[in-house]
C-alpha positions in Angstrom: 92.2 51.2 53.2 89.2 52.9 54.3 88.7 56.4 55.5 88.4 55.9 59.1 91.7 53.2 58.7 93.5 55.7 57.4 92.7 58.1 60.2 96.2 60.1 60.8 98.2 57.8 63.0 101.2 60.7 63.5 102.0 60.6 67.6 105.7 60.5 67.5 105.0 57.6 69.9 103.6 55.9 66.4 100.7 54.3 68.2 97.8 57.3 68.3 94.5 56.9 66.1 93.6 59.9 65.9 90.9 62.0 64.9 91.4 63.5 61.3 90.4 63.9 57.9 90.1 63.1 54.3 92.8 63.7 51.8 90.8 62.8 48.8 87.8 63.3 46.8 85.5 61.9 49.3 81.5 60.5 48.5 78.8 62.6 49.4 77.9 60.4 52.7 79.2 57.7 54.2 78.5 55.2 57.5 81.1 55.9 60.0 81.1 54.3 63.7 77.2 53.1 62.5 76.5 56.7 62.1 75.5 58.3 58.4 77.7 61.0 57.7 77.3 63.7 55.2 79.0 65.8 52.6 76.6 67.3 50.6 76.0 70.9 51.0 72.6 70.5 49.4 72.0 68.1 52.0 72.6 70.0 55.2 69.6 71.0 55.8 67.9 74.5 57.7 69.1 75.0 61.4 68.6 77.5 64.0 72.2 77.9 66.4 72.2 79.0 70.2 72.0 82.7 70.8 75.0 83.9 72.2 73.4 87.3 73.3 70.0 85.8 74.3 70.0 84.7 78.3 68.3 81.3 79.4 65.6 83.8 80.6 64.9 84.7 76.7 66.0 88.1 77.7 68.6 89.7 75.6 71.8 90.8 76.3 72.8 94.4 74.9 76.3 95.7 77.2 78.9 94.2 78.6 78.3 93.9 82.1 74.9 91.6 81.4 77.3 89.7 79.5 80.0 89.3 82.0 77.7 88.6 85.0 75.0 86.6 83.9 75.6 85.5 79.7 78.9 84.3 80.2 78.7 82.5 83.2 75.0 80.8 81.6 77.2 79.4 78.8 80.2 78.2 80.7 77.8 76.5 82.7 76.2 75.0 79.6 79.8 74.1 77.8 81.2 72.7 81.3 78.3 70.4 81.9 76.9 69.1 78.7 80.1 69.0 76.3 83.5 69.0 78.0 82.7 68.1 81.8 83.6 70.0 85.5 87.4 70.1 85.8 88.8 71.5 89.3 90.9 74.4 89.9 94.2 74.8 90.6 95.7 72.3 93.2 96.4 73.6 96.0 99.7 72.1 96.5 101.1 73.0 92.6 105.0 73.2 92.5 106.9 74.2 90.1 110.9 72.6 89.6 113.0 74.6 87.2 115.6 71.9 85.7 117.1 73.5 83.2 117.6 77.4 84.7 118.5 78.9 81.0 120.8 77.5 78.5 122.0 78.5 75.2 119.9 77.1 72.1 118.8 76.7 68.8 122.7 78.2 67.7 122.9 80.8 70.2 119.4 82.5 69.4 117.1 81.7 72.5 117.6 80.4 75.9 116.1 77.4 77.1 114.4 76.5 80.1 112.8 73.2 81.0 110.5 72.9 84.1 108.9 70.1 85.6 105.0 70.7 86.9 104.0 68.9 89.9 100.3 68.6 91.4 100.5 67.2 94.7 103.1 67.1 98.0 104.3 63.7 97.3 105.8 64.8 93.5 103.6 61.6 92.5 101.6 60.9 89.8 100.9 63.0 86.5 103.8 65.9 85.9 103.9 68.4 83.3 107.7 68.0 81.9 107.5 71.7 80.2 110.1 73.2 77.7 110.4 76.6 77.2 112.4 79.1 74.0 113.2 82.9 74.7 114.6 85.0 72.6 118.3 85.2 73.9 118.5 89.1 73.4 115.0 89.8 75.2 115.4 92.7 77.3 112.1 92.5 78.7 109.5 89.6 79.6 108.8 88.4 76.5 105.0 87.6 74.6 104.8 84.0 74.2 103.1 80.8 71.6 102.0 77.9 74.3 101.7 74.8 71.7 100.3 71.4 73.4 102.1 68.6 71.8 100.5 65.5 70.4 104.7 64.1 71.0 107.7 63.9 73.2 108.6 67.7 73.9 112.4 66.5 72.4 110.7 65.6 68.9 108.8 69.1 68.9 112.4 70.9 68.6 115.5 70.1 66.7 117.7 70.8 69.7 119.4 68.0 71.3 119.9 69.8 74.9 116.3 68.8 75.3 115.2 66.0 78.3 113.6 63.3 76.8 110.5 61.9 77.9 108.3 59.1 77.3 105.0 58.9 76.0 102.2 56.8 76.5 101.6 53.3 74.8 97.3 52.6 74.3 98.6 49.0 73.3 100.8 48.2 76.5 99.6 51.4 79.0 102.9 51.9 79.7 105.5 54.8 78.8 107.7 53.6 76.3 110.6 55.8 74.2 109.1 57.2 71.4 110.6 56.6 67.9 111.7 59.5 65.7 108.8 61.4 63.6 108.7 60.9 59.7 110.6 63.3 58.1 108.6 66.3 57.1 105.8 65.7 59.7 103.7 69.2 61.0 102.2 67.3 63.7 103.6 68.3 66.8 107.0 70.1 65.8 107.4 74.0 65.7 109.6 76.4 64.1 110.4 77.6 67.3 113.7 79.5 65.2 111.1 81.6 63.4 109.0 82.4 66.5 111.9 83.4 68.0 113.2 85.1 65.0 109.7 87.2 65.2 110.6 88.3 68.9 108.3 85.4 70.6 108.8 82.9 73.2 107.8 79.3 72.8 106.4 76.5 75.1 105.0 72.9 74.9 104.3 69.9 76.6 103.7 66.8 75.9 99.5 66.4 76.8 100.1 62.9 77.9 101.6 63.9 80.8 98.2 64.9 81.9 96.0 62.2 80.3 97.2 59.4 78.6 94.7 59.9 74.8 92.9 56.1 74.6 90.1 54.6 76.7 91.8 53.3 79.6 93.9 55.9 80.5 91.8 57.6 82.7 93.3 55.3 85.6 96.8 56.9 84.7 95.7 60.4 83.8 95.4 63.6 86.2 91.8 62.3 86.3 92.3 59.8 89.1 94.2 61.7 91.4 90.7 63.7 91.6 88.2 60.6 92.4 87.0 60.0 95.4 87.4 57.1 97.4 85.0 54.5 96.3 84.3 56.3 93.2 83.9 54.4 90.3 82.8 55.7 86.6 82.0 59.5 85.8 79.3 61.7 86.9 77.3 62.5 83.7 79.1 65.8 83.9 82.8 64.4 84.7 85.2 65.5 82.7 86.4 64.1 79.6 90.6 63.9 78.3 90.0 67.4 76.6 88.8 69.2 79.6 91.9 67.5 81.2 94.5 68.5 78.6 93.3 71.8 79.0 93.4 72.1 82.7 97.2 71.1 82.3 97.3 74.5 80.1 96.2 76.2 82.9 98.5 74.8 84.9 101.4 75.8 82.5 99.8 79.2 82.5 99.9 79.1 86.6 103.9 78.9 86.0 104.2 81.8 83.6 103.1 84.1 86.3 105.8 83.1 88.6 108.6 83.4 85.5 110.1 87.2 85.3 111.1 86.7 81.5 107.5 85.7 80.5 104.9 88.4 79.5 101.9 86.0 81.0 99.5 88.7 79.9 100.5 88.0 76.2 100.1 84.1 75.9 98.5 82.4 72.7 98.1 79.1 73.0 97.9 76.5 69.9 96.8 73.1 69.4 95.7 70.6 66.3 93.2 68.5 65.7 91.4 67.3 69.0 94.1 69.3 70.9 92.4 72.2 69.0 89.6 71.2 70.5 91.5 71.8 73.9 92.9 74.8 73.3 89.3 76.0 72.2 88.1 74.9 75.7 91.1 76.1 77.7 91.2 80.1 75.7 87.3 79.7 76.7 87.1 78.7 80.0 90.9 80.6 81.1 90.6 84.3 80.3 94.0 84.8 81.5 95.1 82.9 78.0 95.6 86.6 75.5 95.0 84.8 72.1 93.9 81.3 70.4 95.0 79.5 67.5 93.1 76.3 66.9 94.0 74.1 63.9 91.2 72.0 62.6 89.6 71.4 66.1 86.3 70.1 63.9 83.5 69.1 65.8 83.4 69.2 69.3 86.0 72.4 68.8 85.1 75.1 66.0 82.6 73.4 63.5 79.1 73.8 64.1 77.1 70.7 65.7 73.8 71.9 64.1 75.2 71.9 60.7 74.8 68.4 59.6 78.3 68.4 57.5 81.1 65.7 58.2 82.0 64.7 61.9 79.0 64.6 64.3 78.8 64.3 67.8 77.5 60.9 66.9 81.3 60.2 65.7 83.0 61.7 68.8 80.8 59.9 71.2 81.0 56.7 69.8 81.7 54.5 73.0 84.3 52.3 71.4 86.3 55.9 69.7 86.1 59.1 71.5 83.4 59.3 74.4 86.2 59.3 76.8 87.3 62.3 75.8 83.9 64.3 76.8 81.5 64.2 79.6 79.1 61.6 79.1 76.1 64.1 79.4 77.1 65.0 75.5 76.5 61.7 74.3 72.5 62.5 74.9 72.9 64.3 71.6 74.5 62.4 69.3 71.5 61.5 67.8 69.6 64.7 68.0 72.0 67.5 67.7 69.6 69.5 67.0 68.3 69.5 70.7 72.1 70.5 72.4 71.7 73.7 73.7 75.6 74.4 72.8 77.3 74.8 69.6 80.8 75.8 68.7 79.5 79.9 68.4 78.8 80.1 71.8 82.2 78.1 72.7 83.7 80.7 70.3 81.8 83.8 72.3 83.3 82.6 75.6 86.9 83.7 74.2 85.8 86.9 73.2 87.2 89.9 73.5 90.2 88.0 72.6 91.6 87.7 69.6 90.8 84.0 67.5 92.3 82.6 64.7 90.6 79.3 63.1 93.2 77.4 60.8 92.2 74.8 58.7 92.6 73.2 55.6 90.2 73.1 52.4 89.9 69.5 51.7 89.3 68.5 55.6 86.0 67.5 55.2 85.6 65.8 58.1 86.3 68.5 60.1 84.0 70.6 58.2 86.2 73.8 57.5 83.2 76.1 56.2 81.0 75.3 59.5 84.0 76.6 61.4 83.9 79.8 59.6 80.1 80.1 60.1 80.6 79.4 64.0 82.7 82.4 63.7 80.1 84.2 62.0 77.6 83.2 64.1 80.0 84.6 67.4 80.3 88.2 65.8 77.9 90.0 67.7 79.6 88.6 70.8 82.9 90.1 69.9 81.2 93.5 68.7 79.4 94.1 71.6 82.6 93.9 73.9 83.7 96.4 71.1 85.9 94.2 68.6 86.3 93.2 65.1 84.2 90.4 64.1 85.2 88.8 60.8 84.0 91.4 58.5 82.0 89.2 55.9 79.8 85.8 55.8 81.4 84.6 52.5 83.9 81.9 52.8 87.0 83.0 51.7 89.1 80.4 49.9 92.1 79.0 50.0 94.8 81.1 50.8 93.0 84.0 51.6 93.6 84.6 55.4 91.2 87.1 57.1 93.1 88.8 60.1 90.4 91.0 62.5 89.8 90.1 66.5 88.1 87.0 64.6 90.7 86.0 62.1 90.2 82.6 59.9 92.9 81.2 57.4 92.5 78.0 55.2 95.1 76.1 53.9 94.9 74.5 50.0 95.4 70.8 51.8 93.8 68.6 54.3 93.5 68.3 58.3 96.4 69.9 60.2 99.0 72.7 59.7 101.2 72.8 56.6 104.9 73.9 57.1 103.6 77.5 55.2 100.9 78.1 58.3 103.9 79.0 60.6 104.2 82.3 58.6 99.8 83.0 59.2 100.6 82.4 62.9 103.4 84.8 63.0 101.3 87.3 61.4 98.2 86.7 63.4 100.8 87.0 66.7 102.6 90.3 66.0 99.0 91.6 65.1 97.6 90.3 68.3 100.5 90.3 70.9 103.0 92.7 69.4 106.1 91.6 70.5 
């Protein structure tokens, strides 16, 4: 089996390809999707990274209110319409139906609440079926983990109160019943007993709710209920599956504001893989989201573009893999990403002042775990000059060495995706960051 066949095929639904990494030793380049990829440090050549305190004027930027009314809004601008695409705001007729009001759980320890999101008069099309942990002896709104779910929310917790949904089938497009996860599997489930334990609440949908994750599911996604009449196609800067998924974590966010027993100033949100690449996009586009934690989001997500090292925007854009997931203006550098004026630092700069935690894993090559530690590098001055921690160092800590500032980075001795011990970092990272 080759690398990209043995791509991790984990949705709970058992019918995902998705985007991942090596395991093993792997050579120091290979051809993947017609495109040469490398892994050879020697080999990565010189590069020169957007400035994230430079404006498009050449100008620099040197206090905080340059940056909040004129840098930040240049590089949304930038990440919006070459990279992720325009997504709208919130729908004007968003309801929110509490199903399950608050019921006993995971042995008497939280209370669970499951609401259903709705985006339009008619309750038709795309709904967010959200479930929600509290700790059952809160006292007070409680600080919360948001995790979008490759899954069924009812594989994500071992609690058999839970709804079950369906999920989306790329072979049939229909929902089907997904089958039970492989035992052991990291992918999408949560130890929502030891977020609770740690005084935190815990969310998660399912992100097919918003936008079914293969090529043709833009006609059953969130996406269509936008287009015009007569529209066909995208606009170059239309957006893509992740700028959807994280719209429908803004959404959830829009429901945490209306929910007494929610802090929804203290909301981290988490996601793997290209999910990390959404929660990337939604912490930097939504300021209202307190904290990130993106597990091996790779490129297109945390690892620098620039850096010629594993996945390349080549890969992602790849008409036949990923390009549906992005606006199509970011294909115009797959080839030549040394012309993009974005890179993952300046994606990275949008979430500051808020705290960041990169989480990967030290054999993921293809998702290049030391250019995500040099995007966060390169992102520093951003968070210093709004007067926080950057990481403290530009050596790449190894395995098992986690580095907790505003900018926080932990690598995992293992390959792409969390490992059951990464629950503990994210604890850590959380009472840190949102002190419950």
């Amino acid at each position: 089996m080759t690398f990209r066949e043995s791509l991790l095929v984990f949705l709970l639904a058992g019918t995902l390809q998705a985007q991942t990494a090596p395991t093993t030793p792997k050579p120091t380049s290979e051809v993947t999707a017609g495109t040469p990829t490398n892994y050879d440090e020697a080999k990565v050549g010189t590069y020169t990274l957007p400035d994230p305190l430079t404006l498009n004027d050449g100008k620099p930027v040197r206090d905080a209110k340059t940056w909040y009314t004129k840098r930040r809004p240049e590089i949304v601008e930038i990440i919006e319409t070459q990279q992720y695409g325009r997504a709208p705001g919130r729908p004007a007729d968003e309801s929110f139906e509490v199903v399950d009001k608050g019921t006993p759980a995971l042995n008497g320890k939280a209370i669970r609440k499951q609401v259903t999101i709705y985006f339009n008069k008619e309750k038709t099309g795309p709904a967010i079926d959200l479930l929600i942990y509290l700790p059952a002896n809160a006292t007070k709104p409680v600080p919360m983990l948001f995790s979008i779910n490759f899954g069924a929310v009812q594989n994500a917790v071992d609690d058999p109160g839970i709804i079950p949904e369906k999920v989306w089938d790329p072979k049939t497009h229909a929902r089907i019943v997904p089958p039970q996860p492989p035992a052991g599997h990291n992918f999408g489930h949560i130890d929502a007993e030891a977020l609770i334990d740690a005084g935190f609440g815990v969310a998660t949908y399912y992100y097919g709710d918003i936008d079914p994750d293969y090529q043709q599911g833009f006609s059953n996604g969130i996406r269509a209920l936008y287009q015009k009449p007569g529209q066909t196609g995208r606009a170059p800067d239309g957006w893509g599956s992740v700028a959807a998924w994280a719209w429908g974590m803004s959404r959830v966010q829009d429901y945490f504001e209306t929910d007494r027993s929610i802090d929804a100033k203290h909301v981290a949100i988490h996601g793997i893989s290209r999910l990390g690449k959404t929660v990337m996009w939604a912490g930097a586009h939504d300021q209202r989201f307190a904290a990130v934690i993106a597990s091996c989001s790779g490129e297109g997500g945390a690892a620098l573009s620039h850096r010629n090292y594993g996945e390349t925007i080549a890969n992602l854009t790849d008409p036949t893999k990923f390009a549906y997931q992005f606006a199509p203006n970011y294909a115009t550098y797959g080839g030549f990403p040394d012309k993009a004026p974005m890179d993952a630092n300046l994606i990275i700069s949008l979430i500051a002042p808020r705290p960041l935690l990169l989480q990967t894993g030290s054999s993921d090559d293809w998702s290049d775990p030391k250019g995500e530690f040099l995007a966060e590098v390169a992102a520093g001055p951003a968070y210093k000059l709004l007067g926080k921690e950057d990481l403290g160092t530009d050596v790449w800590p190894a395995a098992g060495h986690p580095i907790f500032h505003d900018l926080s980075y932990f690598m995992h001795d293992g390959g792409h995706g969390m490992v059951a011990s990464d629950w503990a970092i994210y604890i850590d990272f959380l009472k840190k960051n949102l002190r419950p």
